[in-house]
N, C-alpha and C positions, 0 to 999 in steps of 0.2 A: 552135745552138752548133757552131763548127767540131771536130770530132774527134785534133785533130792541131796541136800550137802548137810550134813550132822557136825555143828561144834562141839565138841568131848565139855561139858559140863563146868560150868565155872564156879566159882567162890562168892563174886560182888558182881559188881554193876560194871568195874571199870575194866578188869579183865575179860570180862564175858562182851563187853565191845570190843575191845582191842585184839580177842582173837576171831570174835565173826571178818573184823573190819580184814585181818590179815588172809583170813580162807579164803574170802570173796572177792579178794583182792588178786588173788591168784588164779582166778579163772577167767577162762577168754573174756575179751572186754570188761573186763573186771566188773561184773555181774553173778549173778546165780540165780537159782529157783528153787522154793521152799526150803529153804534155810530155817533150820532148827537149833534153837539158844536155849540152855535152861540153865539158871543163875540161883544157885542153891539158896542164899544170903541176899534179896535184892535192895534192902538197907545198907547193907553193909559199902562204902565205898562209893556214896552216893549224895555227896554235897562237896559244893566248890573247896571247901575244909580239902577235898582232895585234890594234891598235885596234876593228876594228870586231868581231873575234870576242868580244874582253873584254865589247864592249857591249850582244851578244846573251848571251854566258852572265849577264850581270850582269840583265839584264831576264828570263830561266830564273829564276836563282835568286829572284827578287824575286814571281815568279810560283809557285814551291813547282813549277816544270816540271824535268824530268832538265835535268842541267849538259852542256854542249857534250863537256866530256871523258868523261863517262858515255856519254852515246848514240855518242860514237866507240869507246868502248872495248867496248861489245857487237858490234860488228864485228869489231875487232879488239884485241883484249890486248897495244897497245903497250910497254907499261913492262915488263911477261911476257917478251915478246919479247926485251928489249933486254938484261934481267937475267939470263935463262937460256937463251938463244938457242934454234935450231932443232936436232932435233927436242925436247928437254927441257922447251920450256915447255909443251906440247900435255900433256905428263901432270901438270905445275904447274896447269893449269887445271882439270884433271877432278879431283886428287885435292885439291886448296887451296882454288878458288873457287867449284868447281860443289855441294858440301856446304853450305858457308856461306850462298850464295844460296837454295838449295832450303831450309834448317833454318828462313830467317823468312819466304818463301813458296812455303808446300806446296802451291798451286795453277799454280805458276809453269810457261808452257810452253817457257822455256828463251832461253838470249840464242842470236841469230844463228850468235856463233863455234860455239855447242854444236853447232848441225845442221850447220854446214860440219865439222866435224872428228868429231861422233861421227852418223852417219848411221843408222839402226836397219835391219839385213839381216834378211831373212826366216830366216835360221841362221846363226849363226855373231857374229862381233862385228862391232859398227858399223863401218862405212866412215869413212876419216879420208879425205876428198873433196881436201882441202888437200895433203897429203901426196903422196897419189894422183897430183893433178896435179901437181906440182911435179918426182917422178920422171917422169912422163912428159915433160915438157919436158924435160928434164935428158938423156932417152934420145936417141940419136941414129939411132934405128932404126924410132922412132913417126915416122910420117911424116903424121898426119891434122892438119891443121893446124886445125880446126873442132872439137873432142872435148874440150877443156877447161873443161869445164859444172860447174855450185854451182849444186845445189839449196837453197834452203831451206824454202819451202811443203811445208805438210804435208797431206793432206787429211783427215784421218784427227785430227788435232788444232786445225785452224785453221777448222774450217767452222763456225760457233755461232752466234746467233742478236745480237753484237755489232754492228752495221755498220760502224765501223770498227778494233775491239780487237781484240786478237792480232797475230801477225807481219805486218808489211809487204811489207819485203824479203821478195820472190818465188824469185828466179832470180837467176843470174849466169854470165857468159859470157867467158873469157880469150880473147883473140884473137891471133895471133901477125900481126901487119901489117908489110908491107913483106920486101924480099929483102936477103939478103948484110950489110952493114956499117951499114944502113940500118933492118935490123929492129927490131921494138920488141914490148914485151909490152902491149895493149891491156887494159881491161875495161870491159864494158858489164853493168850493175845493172839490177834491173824489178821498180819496185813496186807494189802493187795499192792502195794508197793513201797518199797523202805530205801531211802538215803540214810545210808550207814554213817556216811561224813556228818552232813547236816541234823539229822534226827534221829538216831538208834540211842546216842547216849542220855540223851532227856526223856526219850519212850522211857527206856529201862529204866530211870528215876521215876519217871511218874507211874504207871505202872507198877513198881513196888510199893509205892504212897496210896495206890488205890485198892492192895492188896492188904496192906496191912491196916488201911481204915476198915475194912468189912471185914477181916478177921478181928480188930479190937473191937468194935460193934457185937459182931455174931460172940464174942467173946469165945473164939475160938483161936488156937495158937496159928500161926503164921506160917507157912509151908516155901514152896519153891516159884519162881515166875521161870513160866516159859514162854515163848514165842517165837511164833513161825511165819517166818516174811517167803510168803508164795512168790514176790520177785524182791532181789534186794542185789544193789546199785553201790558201787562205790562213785562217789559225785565228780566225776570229771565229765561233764558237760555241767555243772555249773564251776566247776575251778578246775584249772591244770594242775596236772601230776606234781611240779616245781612246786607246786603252792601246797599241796595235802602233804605229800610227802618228807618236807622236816618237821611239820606238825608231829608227823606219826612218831618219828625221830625223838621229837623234844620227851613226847608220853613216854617212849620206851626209858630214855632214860629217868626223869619222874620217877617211873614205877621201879627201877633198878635203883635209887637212891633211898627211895623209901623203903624197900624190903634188903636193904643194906645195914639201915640205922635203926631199924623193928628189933623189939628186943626177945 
């Protein structure tokens, strides 16, 4: 098995799943290793608004799996955002949602946005990672253009005897690409294991919501999301082939109807 699978570069969010989901799908036991997505546009094509996102959340829900806007919103707290802007919602989150969520489970080891924004210091208080960055782009006197890192991996919480439960999302990496008029804010994602079925199409939504709040902050323009799932999984050990399979079906056509009636 080749170590290293490249999807040729997509447009949106709903394409740039639908053809990871078909490469990977195409390999023994429909698996792979280090799969590489980069979605030029990760706005673009990225709310229930579209066809074939309805028709993956509508087969989640029919499955009793997280809804598409659940698994984006553990990335990032869009609506948080929009309602109490920056910096405001970051303390709406820790003192509103992060109680609620922990009071019905006390085992919980925390959504994604937790460890980017409350990061655990050896003294003193957590690191808000987001924050952090954000002024640093904003500075005009940081000149490391490589230094805008998002941890999420924990090892100290995420090592257990699961093979695949616990956090996914690993790392992340802002990039400032290109010079002058030209530049753009990049990010590149890394996870140590991805359900393509269940969770690639809410990454990719969230993940671009997390890309374009720290480029509208840094006020800087918006670039590309890539991501590279070191193993990625099409989910037939949680659902049979009969079952994913006219899902895929219903999106292909979706997508053919709507680039039918596109003017």
């Amino acid at each position: 098995m080749s170590m290293y699978l490249p999807v040729p570069p997509q447009p949106d969010c709903v394409s740039a799943w639908r053809e990871a989901v078909r490469l990977v799908d195409q390999q023994s036991q429909h698996h792979a290793y280090n799969v590489i997505i980069d979605v030029v546009d990760p706005l673009a094509r990225a709310s229930l608004a579209d066809p074939v996102i309805a028709a993956v959340d509508a087969f989640h829900q029919a499955h009793d799996a997280k809804r598409i806007e659940t698994v984006a919103n553990t990335i990032f707290p869009a609506g948080l955002y929009r309602r109490y802007g920056f910096p405001n919602f970051f303390d709406r989150f820790r003192d509103n949602v992060l109680p609620k969520v922990r009071g019905k489970k006390p085992t919980w080891s925390g959504y994604y946005f937790e460890r980017m924004m409350l990061l655990p210091q050896a003294q003193g208080e957590p690191l808000n990672q987001l924050e952090e960055i954000i002024g640093r782009l904003k500075n005009p006197n940081v000149r490391a253009l490589n230094k805008f890192e998002l941890s999420v991996f924990d090892p100290l919480r995420d090592v257990d005897d699961s093979p695949y439960g616990g956090q996914c999302l690993s790392f992340a990496s802002f990039k400032l690409i290109g010079e002058g008029a030209d530049r753009r804010l990049g990010l590149t994602a890394m996870y140590r294991n991805h359900y393509y079925i269940e969770k690639l199409l809410g990454n990719l939504i969230g993940l671009g919501r997390l890309l374009d709040f720290v480029a509208t902050e840094a006020k800087i323009p918006r670039g590309s999301l890539t991501i590279v799932s070191t193993h990625a999984k099409i989910d037939t050990d949680k659902w049979n082939r009969s079952a994913i399979l006219p899902m895929l079906s219903a999106c292909d056509q979706a997508s053919a109807q709507l680039l039918a009636t596109a003017p």
